[in-house]
MARLO-428801 format. One record per residue: chain; x, y, z of N, C-alpha, C in turn. Coordinates in Angstrom, 1 decimal, always signed. Example, Ala and Ser with C-alpha at 12.3 -4.5 7.8 and 13.67 -1.06 7.14 Angstrom:
// residues 2
c | n_xx | n_yy | n_zz | ca_xx | ca_yy | ca_zz | c_xx | c_yy | c_zz
A | +13.2 | -5.7 | +7.8 | +12.3 | -4.5 | +7.8 | +13.2 | -3.3 | +7.8 $
A | +12.8 | -2.2 | +7.1 | +13.7 | -1.1 | +7.1 | +12.9 | +0.0 | +7.9 $
END
This chain:
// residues 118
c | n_xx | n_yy | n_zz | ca_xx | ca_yy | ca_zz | c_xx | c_yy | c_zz
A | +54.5 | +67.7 | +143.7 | +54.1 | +67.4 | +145.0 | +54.1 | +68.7 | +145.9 $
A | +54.9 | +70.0 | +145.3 | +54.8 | +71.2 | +145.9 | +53.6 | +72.0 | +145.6 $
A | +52.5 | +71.6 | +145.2 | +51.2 | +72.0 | +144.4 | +50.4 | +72.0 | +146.0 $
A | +49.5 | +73.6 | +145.4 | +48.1 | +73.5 | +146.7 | +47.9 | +72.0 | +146.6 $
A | +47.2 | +71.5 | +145.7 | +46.4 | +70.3 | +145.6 | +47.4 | +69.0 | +144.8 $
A | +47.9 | +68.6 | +146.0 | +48.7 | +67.1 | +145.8 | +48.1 | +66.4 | +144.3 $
A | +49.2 | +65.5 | +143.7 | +48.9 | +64.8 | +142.5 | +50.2 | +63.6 | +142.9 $
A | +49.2 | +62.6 | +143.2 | +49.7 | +60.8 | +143.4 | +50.8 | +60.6 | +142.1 $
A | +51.5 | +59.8 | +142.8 | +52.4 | +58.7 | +141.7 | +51.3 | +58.0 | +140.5 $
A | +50.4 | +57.7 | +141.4 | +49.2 | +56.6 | +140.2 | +48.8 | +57.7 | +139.5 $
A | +48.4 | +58.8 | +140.5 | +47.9 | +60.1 | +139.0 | +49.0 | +60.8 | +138.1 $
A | +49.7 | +60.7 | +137.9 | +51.0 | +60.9 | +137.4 | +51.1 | +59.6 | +136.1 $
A | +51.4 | +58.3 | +136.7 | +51.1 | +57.6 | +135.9 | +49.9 | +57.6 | +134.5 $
A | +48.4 | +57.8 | +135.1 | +47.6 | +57.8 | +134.7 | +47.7 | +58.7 | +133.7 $
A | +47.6 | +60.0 | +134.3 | +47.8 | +61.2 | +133.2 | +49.0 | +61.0 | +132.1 $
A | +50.5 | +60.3 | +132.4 | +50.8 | +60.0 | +131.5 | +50.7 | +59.2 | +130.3 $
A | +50.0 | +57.9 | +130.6 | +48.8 | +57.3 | +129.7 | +48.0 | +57.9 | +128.8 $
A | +47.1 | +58.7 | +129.7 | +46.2 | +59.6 | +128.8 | +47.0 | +60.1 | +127.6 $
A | +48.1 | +61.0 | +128.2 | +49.1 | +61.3 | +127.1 | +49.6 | +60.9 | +126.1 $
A | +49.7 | +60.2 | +126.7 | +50.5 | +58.9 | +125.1 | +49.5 | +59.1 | +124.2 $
A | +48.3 | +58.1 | +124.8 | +47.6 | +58.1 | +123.9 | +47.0 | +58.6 | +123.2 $
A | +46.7 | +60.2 | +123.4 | +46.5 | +61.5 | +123.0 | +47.2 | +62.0 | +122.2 $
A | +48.4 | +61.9 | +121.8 | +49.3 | +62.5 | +121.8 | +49.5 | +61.3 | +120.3 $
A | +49.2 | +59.9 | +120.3 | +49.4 | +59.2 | +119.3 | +48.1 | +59.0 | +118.4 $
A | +46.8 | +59.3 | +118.7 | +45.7 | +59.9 | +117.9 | +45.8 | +61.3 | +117.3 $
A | +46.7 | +62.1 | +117.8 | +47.0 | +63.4 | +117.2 | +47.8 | +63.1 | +116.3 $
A | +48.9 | +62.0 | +116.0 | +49.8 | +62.0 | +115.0 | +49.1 | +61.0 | +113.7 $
A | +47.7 | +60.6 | +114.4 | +47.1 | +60.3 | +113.3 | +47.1 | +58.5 | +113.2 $
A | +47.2 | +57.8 | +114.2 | +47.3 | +56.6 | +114.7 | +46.0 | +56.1 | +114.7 $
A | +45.0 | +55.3 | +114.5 | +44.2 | +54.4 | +114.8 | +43.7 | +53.4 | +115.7 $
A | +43.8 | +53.7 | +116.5 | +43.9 | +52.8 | +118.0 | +42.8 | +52.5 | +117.9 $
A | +43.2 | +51.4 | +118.1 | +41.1 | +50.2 | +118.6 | +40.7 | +49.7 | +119.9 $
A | +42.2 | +49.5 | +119.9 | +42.2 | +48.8 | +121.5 | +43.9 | +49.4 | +122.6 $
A | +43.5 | +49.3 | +123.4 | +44.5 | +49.8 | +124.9 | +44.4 | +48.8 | +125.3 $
A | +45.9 | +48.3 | +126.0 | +45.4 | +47.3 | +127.2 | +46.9 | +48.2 | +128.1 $
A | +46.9 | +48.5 | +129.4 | +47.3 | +48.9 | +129.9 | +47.9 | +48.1 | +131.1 $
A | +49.0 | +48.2 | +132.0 | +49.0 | +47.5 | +133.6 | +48.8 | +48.7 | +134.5 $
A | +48.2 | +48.4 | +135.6 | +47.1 | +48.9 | +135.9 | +47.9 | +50.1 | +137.0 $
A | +47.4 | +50.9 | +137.8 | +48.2 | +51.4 | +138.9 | +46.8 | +52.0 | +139.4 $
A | +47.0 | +51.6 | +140.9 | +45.5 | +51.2 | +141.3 | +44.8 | +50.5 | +141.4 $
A | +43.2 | +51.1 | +141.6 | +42.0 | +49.9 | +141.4 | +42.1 | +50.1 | +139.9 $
A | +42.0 | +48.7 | +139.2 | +41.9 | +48.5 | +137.4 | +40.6 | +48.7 | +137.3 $
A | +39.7 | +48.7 | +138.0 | +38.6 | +49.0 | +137.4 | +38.2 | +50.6 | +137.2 $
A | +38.1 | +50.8 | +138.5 | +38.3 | +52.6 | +138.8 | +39.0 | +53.1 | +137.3 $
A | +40.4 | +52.9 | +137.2 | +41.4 | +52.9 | +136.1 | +40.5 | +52.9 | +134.7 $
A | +40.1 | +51.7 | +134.3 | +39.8 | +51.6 | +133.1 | +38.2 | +52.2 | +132.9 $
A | +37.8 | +52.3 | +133.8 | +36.4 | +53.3 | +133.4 | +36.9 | +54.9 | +133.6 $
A | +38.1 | +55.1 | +133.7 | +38.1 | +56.7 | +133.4 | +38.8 | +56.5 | +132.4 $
A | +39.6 | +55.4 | +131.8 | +40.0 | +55.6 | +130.2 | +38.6 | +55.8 | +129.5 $
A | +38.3 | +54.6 | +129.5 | +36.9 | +54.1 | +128.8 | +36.0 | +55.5 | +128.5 $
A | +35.9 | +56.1 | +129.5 | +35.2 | +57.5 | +129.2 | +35.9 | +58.9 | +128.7 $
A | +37.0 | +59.0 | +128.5 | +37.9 | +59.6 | +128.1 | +38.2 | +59.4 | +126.5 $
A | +38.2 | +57.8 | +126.1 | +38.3 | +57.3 | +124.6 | +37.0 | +56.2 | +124.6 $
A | +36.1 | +56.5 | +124.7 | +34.9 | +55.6 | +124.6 | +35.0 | +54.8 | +123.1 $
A | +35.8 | +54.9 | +122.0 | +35.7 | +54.7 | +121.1 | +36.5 | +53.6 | +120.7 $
A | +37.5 | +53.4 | +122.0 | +38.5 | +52.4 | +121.7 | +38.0 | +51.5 | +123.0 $
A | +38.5 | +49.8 | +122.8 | +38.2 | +49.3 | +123.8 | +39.6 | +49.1 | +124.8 $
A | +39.3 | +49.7 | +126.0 | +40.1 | +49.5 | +126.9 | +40.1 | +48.0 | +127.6 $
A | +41.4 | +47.9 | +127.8 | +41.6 | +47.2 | +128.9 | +42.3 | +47.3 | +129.9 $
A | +42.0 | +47.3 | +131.5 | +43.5 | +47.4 | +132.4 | +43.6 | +46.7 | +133.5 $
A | +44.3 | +46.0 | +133.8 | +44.9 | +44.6 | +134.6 | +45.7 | +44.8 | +135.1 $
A | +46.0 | +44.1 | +136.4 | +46.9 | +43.7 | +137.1 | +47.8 | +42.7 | +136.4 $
A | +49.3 | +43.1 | +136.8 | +50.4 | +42.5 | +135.6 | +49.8 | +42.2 | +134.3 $
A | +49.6 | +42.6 | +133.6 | +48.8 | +42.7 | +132.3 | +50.0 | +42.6 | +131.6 $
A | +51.6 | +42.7 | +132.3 | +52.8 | +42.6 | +131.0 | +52.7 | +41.0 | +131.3 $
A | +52.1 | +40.3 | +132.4 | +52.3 | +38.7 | +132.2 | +51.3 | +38.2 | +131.5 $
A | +49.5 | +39.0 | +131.2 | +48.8 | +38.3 | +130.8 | +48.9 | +38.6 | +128.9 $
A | +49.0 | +40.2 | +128.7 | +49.2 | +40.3 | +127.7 | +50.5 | +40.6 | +126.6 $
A | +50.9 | +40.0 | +125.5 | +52.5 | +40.1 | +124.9 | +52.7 | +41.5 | +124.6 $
A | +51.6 | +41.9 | +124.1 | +51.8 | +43.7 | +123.6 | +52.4 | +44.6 | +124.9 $
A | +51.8 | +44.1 | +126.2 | +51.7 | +44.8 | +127.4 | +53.5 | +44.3 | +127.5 $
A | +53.8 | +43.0 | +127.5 | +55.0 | +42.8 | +127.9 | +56.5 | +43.4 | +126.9 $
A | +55.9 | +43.3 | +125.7 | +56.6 | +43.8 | +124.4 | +56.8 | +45.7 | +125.2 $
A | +56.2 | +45.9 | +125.3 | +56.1 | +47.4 | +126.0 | +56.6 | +47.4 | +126.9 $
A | +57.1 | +46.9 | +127.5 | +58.0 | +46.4 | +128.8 | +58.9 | +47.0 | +128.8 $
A | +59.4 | +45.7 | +127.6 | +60.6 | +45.4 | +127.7 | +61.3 | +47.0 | +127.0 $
A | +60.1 | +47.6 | +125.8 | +60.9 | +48.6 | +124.9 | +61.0 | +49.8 | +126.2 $
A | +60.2 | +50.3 | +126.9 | +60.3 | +51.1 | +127.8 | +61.6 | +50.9 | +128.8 $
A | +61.8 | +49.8 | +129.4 | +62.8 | +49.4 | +130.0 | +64.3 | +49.7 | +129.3 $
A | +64.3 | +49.1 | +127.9 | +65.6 | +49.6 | +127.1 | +65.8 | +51.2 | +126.6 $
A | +64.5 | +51.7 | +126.9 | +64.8 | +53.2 | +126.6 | +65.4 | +53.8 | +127.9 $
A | +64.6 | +53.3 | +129.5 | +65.0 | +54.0 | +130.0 | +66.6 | +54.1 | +130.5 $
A | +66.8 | +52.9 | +130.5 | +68.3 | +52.3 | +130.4 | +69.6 | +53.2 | +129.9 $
A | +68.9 | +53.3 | +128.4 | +69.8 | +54.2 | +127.3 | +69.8 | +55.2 | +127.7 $
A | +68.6 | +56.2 | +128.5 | +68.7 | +57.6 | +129.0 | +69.6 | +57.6 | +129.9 $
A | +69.1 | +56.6 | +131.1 | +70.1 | +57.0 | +132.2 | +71.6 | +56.8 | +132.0 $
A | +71.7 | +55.5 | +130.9 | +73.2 | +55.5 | +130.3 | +74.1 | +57.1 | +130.4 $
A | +73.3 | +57.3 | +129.0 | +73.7 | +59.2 | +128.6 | +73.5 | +60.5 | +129.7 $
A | +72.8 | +60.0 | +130.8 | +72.3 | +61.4 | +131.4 | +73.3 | +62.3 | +131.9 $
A | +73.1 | +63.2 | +131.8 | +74.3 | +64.3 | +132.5 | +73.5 | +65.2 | +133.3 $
A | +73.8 | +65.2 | +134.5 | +73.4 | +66.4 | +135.3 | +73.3 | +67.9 | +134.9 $
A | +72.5 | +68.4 | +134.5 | +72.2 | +70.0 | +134.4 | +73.3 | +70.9 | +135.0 $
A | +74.0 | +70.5 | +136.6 | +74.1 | +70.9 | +137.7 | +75.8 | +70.7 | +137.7 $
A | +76.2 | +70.2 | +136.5 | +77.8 | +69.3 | +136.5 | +78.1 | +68.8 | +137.5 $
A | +77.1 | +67.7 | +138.2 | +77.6 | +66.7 | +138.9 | +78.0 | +65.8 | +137.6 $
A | +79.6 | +65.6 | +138.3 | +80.5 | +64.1 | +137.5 | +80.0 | +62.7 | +138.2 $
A | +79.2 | +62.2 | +137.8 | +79.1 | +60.8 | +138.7 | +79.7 | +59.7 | +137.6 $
A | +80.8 | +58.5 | +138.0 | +81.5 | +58.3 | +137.1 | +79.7 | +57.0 | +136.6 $
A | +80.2 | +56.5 | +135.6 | +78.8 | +55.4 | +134.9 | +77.5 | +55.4 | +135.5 $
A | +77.0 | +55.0 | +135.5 | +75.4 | +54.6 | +136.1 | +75.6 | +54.8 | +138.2 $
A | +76.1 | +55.3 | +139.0 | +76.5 | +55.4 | +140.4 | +75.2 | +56.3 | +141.1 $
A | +74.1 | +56.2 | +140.2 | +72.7 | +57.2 | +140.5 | +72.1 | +55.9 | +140.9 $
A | +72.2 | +54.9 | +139.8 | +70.7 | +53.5 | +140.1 | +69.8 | +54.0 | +139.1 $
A | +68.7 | +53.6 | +139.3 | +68.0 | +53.7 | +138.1 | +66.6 | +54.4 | +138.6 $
A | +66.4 | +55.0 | +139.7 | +65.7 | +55.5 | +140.3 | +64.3 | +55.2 | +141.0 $
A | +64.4 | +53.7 | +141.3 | +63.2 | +52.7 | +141.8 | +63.6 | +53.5 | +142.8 $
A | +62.5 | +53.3 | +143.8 | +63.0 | +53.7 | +145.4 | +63.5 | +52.2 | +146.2 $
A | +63.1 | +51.6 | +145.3 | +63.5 | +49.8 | +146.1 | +65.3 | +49.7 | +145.4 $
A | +65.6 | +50.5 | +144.4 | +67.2 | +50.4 | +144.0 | +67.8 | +50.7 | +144.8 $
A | +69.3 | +49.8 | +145.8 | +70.0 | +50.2 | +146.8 | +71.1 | +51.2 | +146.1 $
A | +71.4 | +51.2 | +144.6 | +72.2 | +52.0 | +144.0 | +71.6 | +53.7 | +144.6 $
A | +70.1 | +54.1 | +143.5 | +69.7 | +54.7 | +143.9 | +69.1 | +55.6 | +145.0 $
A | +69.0 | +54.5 | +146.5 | +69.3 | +55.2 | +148.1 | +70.7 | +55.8 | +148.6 $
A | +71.0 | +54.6 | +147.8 | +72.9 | +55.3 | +148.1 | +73.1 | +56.9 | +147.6 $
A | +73.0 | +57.0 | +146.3 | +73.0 | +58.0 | +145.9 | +72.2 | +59.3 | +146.5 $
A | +71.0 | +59.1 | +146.9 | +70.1 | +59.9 | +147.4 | +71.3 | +60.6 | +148.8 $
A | +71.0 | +59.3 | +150.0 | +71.4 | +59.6 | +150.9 | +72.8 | +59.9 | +151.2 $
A | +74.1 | +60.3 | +150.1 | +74.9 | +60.2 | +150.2 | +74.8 | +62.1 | +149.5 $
END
């Protein structure tokens, strides 16, 4: 966000998407189909996948982890990873903070504000 030209939470998101997916056709994966949850307009969204991987069919929706199980199965595995990180994380900086007393870094986490504003 210190950049001449600003880059959004949604574009952040997005571009991490791209990545994945880039990044799992390079290891030689077969993708046919994406279905993604959406950040943003979904449509805007999926016609800049769409034209990016024209070759697979996209999909992207609003709450897409409630319409679709792959989307929700993704959820859940992303949620338990991030979990496990923040479990283990250690500050670079040797802040001791005793167990999880960061939050999980929603900005809606009151753990999280605490820690900020403290």
């Amino acid at each position: 966000m210190f950049r001449r030209s600003k880059c959004s939470l949604n574009e952040v998101s997005m571009n991490s998407a791209i990545g994945l997916i880039h990044a799992a056709v390079d290891q030689g994966v077969n993708i046919a189909e994406v279905y993604v949850d959406t950040v943003g307009p979904p449509v805007k969204y999926q016609a800049k996948l769409q034209l990016i991987f024209p070759q697979m069919k996209i999909t992207v929706a609003k709450k897409a982890d409630s319409t679709y199980p792959i989307v929700s199965a993704a959820s859940i595995c992303a949620k338990v990873s991030r979990d496990h990180a923040l479990k283990v994380w250690r500050f670079p900086e040797d802040i001791h903070i005793e167990g999880n007393n960061f939050g999980s870094g929603y900005p809606g986490d009151p753990v999280t504000k605490r820690f900020l504003s403290e």
